[in-house]
TIBAVO-209999 format. One line per 10 residues: number of its first residue (from 1); their letters; for each residue x, y, z of N, C-alpha, C, O, CB. Coordinates in steps of 0.001 Angstrom, whole numbers, plus 500000, padded with zeros to 6 digits. Glycine has a CB too. Example, Ala and Ser with C-alpha at 12.3 -4.5 7.8 and 13.67 -1.06 7.14 Angstrom:
1	AS	513190,494310,507800,512300,495500,507800,513200,496700,507800,514236,496681,508465,511308,495527,509046 ~ 512850,497750,507080,513670,498940,507140,512900,500030,507870,513409,501138,508039,514084,499402,505725
***
This chain:
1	XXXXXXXXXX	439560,862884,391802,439904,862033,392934,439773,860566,392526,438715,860164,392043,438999,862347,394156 ~ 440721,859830,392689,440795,858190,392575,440308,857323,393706,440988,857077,394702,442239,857743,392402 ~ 438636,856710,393413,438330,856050,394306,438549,854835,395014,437971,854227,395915,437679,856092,394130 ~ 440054,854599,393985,440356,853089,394333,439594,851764,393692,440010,850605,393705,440108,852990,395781 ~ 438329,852276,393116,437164,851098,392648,437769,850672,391319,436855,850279,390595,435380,851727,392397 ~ 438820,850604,390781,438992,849975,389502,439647,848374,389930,440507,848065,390755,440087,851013,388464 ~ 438641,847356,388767,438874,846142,389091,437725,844924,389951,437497,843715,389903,440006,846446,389790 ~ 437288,846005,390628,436298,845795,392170,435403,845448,391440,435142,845969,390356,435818,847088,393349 ~ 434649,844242,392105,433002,843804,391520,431918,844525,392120,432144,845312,393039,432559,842219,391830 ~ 430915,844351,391740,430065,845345,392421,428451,844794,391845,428071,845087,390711,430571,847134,391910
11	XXXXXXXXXX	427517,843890,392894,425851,843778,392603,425475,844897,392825,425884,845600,393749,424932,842829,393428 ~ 424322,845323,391679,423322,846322,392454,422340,845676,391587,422288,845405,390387,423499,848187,392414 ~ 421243,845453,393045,420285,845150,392929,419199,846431,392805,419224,847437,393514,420219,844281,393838 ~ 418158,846119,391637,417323,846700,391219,418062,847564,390150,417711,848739,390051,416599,847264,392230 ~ 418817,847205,389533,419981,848184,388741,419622,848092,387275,420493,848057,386406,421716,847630,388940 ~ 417918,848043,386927,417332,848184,385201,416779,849926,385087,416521,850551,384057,415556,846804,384831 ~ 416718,850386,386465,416342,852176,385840,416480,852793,386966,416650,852015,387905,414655,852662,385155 ~ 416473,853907,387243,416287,855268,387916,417847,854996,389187,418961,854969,388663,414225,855437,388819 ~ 417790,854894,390102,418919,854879,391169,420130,853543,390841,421295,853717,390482,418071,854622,392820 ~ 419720,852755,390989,420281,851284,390428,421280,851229,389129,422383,850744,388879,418964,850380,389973
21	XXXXXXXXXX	420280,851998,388438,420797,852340,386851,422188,853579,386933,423250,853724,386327,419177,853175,385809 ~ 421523,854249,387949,422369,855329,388247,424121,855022,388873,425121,855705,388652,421455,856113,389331 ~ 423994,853765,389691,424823,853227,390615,425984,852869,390006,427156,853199,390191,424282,852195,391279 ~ 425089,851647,388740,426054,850963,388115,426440,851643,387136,427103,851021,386307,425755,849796,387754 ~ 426220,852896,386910,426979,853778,386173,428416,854520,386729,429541,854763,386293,426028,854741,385864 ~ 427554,854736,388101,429196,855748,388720,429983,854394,388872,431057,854373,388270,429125,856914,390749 ~ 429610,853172,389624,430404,852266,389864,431764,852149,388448,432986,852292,388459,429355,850971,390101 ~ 430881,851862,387503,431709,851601,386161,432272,852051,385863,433283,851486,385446,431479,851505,385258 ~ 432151,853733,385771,432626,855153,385251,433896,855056,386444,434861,855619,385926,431251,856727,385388 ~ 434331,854496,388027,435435,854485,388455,436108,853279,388193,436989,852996,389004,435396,854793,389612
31	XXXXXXXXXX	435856,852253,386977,436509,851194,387083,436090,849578,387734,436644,848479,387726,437407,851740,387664 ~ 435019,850039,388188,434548,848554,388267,433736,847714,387611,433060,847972,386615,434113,848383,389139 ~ 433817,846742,388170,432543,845261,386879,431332,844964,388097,431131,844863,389307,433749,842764,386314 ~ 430838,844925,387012,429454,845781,387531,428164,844313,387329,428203,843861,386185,429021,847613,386107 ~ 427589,843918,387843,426575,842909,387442,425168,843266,388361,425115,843216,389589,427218,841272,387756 ~ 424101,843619,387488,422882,843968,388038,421908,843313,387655,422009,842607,386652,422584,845104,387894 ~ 420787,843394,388340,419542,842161,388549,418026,843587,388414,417947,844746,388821,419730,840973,390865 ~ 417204,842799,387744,416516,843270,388185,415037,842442,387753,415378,841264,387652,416830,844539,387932 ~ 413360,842562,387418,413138,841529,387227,412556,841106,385386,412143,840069,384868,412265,841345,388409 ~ 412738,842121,385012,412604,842687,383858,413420,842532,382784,413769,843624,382337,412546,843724,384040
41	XXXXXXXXXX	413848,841620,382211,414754,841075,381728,415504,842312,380134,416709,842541,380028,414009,839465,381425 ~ 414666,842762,379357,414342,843555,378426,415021,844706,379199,416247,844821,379184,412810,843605,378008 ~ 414121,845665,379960,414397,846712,380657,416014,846161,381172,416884,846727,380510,413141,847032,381851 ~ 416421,845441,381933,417369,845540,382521,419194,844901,381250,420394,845150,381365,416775,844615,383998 ~ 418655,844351,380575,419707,844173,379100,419752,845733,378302,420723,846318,377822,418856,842778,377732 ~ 418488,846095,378359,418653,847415,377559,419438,848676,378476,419789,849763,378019,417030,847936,377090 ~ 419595,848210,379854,420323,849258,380850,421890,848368,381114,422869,849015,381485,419212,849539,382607 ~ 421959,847364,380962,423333,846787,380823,424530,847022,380072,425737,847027,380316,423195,845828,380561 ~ 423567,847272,378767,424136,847714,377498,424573,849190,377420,425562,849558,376787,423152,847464,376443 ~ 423814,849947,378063,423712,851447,377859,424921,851605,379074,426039,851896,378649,421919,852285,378153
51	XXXXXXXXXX	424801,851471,380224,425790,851792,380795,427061,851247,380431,428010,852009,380614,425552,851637,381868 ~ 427307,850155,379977,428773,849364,378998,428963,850591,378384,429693,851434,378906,428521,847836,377637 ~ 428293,850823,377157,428965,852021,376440,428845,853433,376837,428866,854318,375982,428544,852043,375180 ~ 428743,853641,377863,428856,855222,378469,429957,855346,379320,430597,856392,379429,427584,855720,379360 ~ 430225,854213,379988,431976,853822,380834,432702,852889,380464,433780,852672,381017,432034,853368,382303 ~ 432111,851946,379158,433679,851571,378767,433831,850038,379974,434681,849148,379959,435101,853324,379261 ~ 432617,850238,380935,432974,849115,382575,432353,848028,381605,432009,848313,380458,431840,849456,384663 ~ 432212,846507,382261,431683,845374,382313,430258,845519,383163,430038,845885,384318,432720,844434,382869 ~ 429576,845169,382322,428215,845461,383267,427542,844169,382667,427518,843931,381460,427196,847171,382989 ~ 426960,843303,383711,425942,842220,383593,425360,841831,383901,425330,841576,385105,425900,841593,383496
61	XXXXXXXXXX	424068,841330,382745,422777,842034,383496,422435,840427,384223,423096,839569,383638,421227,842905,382181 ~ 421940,840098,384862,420724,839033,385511,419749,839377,385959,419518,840271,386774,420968,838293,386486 ~ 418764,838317,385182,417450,838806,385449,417063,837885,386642,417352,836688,386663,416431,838729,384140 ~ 416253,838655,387828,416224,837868,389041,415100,838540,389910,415212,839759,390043,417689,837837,389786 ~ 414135,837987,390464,413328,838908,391610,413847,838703,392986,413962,837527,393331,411714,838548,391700 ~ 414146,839523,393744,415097,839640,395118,414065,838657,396256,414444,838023,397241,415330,841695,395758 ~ 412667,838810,395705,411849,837764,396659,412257,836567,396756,412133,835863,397758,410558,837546,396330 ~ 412867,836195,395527,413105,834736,395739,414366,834088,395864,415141,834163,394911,412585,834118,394808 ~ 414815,833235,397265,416040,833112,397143,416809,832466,396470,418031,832515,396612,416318,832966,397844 ~ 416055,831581,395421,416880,830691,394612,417344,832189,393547,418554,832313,393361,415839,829083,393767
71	XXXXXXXXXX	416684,832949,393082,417566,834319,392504,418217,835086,392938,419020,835588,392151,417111,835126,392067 ~ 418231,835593,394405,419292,835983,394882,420799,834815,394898,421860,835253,394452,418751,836427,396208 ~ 420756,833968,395216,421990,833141,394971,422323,833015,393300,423478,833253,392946,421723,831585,395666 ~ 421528,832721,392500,422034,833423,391447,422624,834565,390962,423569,834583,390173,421500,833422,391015 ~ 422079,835495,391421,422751,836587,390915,424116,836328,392054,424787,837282,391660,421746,838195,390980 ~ 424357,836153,392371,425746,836461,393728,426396,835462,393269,427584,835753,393410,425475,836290,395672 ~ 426282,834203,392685,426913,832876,391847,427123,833537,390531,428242,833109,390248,425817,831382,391677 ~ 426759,834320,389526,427009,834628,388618,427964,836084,388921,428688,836365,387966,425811,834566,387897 ~ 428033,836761,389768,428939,838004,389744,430417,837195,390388,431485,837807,390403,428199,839508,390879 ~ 430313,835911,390848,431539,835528,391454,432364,834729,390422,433590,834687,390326,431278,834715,392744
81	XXXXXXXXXX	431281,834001,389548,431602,832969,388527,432364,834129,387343,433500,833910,386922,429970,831988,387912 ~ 431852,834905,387064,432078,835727,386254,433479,836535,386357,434182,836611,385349,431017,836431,386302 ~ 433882,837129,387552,434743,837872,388098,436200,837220,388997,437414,837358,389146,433848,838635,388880 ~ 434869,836347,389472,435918,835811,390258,435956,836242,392031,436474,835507,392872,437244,836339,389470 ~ 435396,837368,392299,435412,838251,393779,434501,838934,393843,433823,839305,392885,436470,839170,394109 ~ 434326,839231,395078,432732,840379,395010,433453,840840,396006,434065,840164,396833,430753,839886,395342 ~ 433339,842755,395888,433609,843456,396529,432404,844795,397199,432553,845641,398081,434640,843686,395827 ~ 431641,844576,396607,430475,845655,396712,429051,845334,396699,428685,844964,395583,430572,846537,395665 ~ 428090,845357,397623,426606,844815,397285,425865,846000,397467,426037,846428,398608,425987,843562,398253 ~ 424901,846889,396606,424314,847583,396688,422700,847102,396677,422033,846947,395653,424836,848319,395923
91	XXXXXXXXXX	422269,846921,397943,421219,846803,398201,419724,848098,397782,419263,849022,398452,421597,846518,399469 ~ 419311,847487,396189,418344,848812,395679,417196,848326,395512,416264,849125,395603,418688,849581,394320 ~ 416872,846870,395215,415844,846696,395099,414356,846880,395832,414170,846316,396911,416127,845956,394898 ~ 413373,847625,395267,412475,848044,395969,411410,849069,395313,411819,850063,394712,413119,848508,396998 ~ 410130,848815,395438,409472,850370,395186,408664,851105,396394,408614,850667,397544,408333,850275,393939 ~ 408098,852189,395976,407520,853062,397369,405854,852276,397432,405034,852306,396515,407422,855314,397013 ~ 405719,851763,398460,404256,851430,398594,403430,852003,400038,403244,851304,401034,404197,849763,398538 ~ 403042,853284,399897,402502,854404,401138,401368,853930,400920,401052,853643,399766,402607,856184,401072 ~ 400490,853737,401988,398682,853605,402131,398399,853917,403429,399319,853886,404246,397933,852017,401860 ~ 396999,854292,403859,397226,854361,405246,396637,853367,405690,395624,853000,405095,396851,855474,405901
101	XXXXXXXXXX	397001,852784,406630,397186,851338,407526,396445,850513,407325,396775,849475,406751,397091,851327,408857 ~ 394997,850805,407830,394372,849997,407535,393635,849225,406027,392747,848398,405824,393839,850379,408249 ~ 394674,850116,405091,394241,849639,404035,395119,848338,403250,394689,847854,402203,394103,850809,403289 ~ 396181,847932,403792,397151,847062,403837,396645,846298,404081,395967,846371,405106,398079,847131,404419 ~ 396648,844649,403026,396482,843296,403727,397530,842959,404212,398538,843662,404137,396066,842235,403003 ~ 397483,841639,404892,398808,840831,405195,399673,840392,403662,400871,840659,403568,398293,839272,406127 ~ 398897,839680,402470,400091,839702,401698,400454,840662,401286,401564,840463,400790,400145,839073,400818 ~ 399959,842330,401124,400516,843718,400604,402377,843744,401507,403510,843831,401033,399088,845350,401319 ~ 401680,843577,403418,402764,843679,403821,404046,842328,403704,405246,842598,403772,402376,844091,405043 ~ 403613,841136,403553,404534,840091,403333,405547,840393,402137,406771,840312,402239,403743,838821,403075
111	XXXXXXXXXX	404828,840762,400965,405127,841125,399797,406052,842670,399943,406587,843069,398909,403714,841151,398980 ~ 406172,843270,400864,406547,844599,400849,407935,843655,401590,408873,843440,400823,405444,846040,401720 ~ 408011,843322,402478,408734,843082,403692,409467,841841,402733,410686,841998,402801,407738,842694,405322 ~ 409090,840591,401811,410342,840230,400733,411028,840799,399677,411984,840240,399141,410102,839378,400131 ~ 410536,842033,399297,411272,842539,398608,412035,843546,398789,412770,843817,397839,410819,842665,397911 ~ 412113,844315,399876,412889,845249,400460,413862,844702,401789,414930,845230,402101,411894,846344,400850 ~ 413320,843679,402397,413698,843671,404128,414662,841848,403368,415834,841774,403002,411550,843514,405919 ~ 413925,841041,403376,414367,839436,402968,415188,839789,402276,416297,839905,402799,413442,838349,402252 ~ 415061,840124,400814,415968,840331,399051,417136,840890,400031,418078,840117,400207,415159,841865,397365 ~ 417181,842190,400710,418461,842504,401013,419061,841874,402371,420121,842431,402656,418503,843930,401031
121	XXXXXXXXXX	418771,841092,403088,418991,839965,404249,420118,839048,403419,421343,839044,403294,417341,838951,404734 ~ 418801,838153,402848,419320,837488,401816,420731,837641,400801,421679,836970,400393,418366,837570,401185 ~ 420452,838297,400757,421857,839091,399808,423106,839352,400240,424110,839178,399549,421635,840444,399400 ~ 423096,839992,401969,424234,839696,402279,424340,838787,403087,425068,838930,404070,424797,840537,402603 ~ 423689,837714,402883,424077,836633,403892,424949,836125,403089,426019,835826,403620,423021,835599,404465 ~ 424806,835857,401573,425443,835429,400511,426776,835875,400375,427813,835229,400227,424774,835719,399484 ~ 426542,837258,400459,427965,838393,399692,428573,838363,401080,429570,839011,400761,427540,840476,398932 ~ 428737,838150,402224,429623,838237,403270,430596,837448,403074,431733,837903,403196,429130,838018,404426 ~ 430420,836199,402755,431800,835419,402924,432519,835653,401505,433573,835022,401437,431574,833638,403272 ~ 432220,836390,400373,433113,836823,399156,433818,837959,399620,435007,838174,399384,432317,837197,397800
131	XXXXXXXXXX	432838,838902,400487,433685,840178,400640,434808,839549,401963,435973,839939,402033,432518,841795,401158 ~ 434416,838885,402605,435469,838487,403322,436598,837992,402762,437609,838668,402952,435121,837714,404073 ~ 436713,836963,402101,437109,836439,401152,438278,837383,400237,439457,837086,400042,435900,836067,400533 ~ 437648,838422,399830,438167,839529,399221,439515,840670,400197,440511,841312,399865,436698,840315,398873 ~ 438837,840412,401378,440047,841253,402370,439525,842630,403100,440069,843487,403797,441454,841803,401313 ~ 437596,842315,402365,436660,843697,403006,435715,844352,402030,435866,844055,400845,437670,845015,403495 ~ 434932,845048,402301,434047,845909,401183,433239,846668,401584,433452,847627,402326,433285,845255,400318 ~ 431929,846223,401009,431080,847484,401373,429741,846725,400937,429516,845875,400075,431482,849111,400456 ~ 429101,847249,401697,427040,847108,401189,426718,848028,401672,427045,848611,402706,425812,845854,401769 ~ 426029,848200,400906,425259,850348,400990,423804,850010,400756,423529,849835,399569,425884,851927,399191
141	XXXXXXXXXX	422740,849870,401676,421383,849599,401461,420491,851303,401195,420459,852226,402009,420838,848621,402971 ~ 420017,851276,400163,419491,851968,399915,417740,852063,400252,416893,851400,399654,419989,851953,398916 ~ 417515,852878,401158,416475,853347,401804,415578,854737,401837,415826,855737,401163,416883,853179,402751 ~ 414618,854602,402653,414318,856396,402544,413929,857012,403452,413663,856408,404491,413371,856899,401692 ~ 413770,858358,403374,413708,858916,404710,412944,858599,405435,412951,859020,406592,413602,859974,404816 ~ 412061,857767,404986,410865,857547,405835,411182,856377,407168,410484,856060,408131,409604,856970,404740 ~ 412454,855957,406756,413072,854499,408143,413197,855702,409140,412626,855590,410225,415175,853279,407853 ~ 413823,856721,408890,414007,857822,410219,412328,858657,411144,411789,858676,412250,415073,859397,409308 ~ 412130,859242,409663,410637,859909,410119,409592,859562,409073,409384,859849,407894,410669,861663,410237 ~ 408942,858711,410153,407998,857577,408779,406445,858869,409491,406303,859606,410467,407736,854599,409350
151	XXXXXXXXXX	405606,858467,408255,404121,859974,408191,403345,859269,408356,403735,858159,408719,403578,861039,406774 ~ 401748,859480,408191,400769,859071,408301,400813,858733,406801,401383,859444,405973,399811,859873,408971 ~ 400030,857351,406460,399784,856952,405768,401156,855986,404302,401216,855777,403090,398952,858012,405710 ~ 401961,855728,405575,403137,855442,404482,403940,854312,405000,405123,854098,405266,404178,856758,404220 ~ 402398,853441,405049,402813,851767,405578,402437,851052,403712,401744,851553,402827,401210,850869,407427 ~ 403249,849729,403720,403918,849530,404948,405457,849701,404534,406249,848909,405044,403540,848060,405625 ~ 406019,850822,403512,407343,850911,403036,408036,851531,404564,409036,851072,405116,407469,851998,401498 ~ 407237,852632,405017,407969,853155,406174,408256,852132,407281,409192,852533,407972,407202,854285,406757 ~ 407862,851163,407615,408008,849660,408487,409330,849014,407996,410219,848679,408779,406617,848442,408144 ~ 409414,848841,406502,410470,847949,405833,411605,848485,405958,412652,848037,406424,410313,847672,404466
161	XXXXXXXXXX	411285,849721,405408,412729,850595,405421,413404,850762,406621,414618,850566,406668,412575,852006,404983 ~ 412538,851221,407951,413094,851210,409270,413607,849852,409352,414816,849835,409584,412089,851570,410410 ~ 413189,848969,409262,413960,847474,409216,415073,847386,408554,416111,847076,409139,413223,846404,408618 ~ 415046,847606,407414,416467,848054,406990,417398,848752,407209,418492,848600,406664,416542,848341,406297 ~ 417104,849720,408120,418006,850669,408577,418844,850198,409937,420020,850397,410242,417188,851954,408813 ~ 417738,849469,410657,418115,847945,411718,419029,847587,411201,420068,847904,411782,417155,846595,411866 ~ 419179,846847,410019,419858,845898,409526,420629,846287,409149,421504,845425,409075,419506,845220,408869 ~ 421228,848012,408470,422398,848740,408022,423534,848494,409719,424687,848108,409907,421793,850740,407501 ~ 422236,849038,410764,423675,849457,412233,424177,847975,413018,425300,847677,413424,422762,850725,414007 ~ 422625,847016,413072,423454,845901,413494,424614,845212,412459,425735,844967,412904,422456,844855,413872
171	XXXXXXXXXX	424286,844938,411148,425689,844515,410544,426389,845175,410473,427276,844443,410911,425858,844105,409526 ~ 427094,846460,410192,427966,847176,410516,428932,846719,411775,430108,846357,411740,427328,848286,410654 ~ 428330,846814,412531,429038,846375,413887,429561,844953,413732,430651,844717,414253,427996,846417,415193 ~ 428922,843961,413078,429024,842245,413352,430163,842553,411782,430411,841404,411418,426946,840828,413198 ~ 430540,843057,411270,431071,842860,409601,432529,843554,410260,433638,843024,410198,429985,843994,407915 ~ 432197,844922,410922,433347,846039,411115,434792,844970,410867,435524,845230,409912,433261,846923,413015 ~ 435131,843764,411799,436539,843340,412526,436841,842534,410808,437898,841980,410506,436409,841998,414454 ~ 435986,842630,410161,436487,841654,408746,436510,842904,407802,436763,842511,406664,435191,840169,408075 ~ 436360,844106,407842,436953,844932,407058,435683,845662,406365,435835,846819,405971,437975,844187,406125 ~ 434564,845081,406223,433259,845541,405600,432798,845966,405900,432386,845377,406900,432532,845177,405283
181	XXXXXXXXXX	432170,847255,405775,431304,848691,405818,430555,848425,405551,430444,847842,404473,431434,849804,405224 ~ 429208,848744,406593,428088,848373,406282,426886,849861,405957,426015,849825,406826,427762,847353,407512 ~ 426714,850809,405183,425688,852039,405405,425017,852236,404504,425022,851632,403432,426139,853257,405655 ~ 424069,853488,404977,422796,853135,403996,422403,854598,403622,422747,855540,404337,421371,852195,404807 ~ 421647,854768,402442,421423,856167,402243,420099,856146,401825,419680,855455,400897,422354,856873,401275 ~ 419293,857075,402662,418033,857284,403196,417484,858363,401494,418184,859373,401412,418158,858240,405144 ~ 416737,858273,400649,416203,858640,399791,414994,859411,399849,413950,858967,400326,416156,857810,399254 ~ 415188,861117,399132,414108,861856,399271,412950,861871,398006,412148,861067,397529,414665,863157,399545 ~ 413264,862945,397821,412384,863221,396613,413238,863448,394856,413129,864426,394116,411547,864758,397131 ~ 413913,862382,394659,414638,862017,393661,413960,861989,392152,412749,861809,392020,415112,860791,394067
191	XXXXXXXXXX	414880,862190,390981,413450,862195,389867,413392,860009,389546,414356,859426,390041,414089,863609,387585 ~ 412785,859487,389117,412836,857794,388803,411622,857676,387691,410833,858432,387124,412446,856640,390427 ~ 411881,856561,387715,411376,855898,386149,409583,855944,387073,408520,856151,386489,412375,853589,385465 ~ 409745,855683,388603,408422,854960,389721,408018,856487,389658,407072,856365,388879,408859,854035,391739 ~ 408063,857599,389884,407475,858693,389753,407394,859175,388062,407068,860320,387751,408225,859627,390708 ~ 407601,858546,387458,407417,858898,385741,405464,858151,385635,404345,858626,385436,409136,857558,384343 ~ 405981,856969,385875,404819,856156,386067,403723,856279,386571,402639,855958,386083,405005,855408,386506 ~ 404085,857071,388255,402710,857554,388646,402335,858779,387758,401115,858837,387604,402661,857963,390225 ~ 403134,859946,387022,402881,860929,386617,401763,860393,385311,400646,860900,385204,404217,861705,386375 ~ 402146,859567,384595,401291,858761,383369,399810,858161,384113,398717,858632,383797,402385,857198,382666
201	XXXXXXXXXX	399914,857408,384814,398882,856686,385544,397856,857798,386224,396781,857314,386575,399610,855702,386691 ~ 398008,859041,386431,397252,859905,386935,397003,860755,385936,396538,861887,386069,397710,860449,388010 ~ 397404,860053,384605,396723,861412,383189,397727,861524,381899,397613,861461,380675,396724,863464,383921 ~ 398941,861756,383010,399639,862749,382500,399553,863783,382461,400209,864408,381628,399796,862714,381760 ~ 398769,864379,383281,398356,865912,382898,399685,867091,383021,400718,866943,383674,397029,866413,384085 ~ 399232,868461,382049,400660,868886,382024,402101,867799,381649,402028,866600,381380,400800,869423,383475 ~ 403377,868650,381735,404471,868316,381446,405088,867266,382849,404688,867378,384008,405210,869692,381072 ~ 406133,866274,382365,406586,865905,383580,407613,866763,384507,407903,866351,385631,407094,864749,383321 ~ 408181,868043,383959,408935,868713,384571,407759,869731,385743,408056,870106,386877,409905,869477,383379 ~ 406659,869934,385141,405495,870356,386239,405043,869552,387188,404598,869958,388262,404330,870675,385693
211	XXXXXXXXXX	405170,867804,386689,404528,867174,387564,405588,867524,389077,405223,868034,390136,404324,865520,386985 ~ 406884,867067,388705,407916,867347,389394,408105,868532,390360,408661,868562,391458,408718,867370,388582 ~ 407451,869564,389607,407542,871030,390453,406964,870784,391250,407540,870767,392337,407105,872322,390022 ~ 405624,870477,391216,403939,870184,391893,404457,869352,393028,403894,869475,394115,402568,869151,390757 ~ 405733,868293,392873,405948,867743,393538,406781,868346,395047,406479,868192,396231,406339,866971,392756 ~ 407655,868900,394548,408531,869967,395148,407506,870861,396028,407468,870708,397249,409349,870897,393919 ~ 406818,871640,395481,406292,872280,396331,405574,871849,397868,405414,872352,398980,405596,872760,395584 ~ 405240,870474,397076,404333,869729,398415,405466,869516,399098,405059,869393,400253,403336,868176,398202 ~ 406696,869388,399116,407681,868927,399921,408479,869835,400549,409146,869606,401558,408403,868161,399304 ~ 408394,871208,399757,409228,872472,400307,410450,871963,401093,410705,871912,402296,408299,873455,401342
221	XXXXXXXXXX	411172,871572,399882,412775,871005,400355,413304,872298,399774,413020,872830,398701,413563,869295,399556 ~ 414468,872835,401100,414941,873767,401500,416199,873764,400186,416630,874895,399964,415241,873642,403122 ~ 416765,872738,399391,417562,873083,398522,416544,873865,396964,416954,874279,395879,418481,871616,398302 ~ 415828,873822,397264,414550,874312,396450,414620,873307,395130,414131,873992,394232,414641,876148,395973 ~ 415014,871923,394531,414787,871334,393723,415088,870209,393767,415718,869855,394764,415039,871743,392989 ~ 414728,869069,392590,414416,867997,392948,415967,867188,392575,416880,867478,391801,412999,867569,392236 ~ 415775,866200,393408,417318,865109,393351,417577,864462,391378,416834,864230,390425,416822,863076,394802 ~ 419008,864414,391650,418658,863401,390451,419620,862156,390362,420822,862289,390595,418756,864190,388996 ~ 419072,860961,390026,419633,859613,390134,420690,859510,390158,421192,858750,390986,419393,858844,389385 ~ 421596,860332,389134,423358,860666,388790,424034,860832,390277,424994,860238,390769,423670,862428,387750
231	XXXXXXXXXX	422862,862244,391014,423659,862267,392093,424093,861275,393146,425200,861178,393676,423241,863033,392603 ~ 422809,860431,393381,422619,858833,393965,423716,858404,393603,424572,858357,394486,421435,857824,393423 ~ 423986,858085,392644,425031,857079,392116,426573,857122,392842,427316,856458,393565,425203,857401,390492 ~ 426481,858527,392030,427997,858933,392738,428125,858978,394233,429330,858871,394461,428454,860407,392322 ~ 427464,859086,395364,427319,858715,396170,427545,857651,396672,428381,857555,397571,426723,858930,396216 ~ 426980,856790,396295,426988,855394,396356,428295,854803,396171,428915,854030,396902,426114,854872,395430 ~ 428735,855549,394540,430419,855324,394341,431606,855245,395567,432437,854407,395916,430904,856580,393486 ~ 431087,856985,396139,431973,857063,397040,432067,856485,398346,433094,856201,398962,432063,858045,397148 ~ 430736,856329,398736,430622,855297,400033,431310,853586,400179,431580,852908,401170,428981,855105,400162 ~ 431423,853321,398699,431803,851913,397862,433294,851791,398179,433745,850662,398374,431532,851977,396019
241	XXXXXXXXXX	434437,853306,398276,435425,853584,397761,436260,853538,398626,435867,853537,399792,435408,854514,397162 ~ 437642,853488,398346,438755,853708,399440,438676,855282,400041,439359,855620,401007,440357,853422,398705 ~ 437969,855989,399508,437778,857063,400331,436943,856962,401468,437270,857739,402365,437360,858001,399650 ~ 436081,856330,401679,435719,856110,402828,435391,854844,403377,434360,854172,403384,434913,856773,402960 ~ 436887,854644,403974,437352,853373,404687,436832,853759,405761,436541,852776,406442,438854,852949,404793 ~ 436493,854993,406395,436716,855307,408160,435054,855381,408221,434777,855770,409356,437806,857163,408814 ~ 433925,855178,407508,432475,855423,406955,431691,853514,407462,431553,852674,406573,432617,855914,404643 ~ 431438,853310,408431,430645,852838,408836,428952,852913,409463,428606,853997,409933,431299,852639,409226 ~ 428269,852137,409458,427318,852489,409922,426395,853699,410403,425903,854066,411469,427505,852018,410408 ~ 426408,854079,409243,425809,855627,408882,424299,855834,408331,424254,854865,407574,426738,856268,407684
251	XXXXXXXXXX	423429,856262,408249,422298,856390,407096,422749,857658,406202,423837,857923,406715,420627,856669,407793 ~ 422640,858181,405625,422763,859488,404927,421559,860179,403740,421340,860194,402529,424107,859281,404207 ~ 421001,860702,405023,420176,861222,404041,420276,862274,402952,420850,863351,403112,419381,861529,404610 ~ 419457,861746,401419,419723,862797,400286,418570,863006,399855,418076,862426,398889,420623,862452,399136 ~ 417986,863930,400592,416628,865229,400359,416543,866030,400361,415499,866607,400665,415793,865521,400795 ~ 417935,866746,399910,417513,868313,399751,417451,868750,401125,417216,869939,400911,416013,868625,398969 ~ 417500,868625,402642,417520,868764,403519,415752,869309,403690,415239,870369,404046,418752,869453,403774 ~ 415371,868382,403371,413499,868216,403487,413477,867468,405133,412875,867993,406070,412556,866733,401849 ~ 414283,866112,405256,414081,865787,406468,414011,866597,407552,414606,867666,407418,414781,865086,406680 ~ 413294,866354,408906,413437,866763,409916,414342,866396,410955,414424,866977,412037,412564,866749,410173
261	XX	415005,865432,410601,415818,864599,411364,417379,864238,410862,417489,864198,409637,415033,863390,411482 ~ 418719,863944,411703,419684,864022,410588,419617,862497,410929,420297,861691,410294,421244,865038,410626
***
């Protein structure tokens, strides 16, 4: 199937490993130029490079932290300078930070709430008038299940993300009459570089394909196994795509149908 994405620019933010990395792969692999940020300069050149030669796309990297807005306008000045148009903003930047409540300071949550809720505000306040500009597009904020059914102990990401999910249905609606799709896809239990890390930081014990099981089980997701970034991507592709022009203001969750909620 031809997604129409050849040519098309495309930010994804947080795009040096696991989902991001994943994004600007399907993005590329249908033809588009691809420019990703992340804050890691090393990590994110060494994923610039790797996805270039696996699709053959334009991929470039900027190094940028989404907290700060003099780097978000960079990166969105360099994918326009570069290309010329921006057609796609994939809102990824972010990691999981669960505690239970009262163990959160105010800067834990300030700090949670600029890099997930601001970085992607920010971002399309920027990328609106290119995609306008352009004749329409897409921003796909990437979130997790927890904006729908947030648990005990899973502040303050479950706060941010519901904010973001705010921010997927009201712009949707305010973008719709200029052609831009605004939706978001709610994230389960996926494999990432952020669960590699905790698996190391707690020992390593056993293999990481056990840590993973161990993981699964606690989650008893009904597809009986765990997500993987590739699938993210392509997703993302297609939500990006002329295939779904009629795809507004949606969340879509991808957990294995673990959620309780659609």
């Amino acid at each position: 199937m031809d997604l129409g994405l050849s040519g098309k620019v495309a930010i994804v933010t947080g795009g040096s490993e696991g989902i991001g990395r994943a994004a600007a792969r399907s993005l590329g692999r249908e033809g588009a130029r691809v420019v990703i940020c992340a804050r890691r300069a090393d990590v994110l050149e060494d994923a610039a490079r790797r996805a270039a030669d696996e699709t053959g796309a334009e991929v470039v990297p900027v190094a940028a932290d989404v907290r700060r807005a003099a780097d978000v306008e960079r990166v969105v000045a360099a994918a326009v300078e570069r290309f010329g148009r921006l057609d796609i903003l994939v809102n990824n930047a972010g990691t999981s930070a669960a505690r239970p409540f009262e163990s959160v300071a105010d800067e834990d949550w300030q700090d949670d709430l600029d890099l997930k809720l601001f970085g992607a505000i920010r971002a399309c306040r920027l990328a609106l008038p290119h995609l306008r500009r352009a004749g329409g597009g897409s921003v796909i904020n990437i979130l997790n299940i927890g904006a729908k059914q947030p648990g005990a102990a899973s502040v303050p990401t479950s706060v941010s993300r519901a904010a973001g999910l705010a921010l997927t249905k009201a712009l949707s609606k305010e973008a719709a009459p200029d052609n831009i799709r605004v939706n978001a896809v709610l994230i389960g239990l996926v494999k990432s570089a952020q669960h590699e890390r905790a698996w190391r930081a707690a020992g390593g014990a056993g293999t990481l394909d056990e840590f993973y099981a161990e993981l699964l089980r606690q989650r008893a997701i009904p597809l009986g196994r765990v997500g993987e970034a590739e699938e993210v991507g392509d997703l993302i592709a297609f939500l990006a795509s002329a295939r779904a022009v009629y795809i507004t203001g949606v969340a879509i969750n991808f957990d294995g149908g673990s959620s309780a909620v659609v």
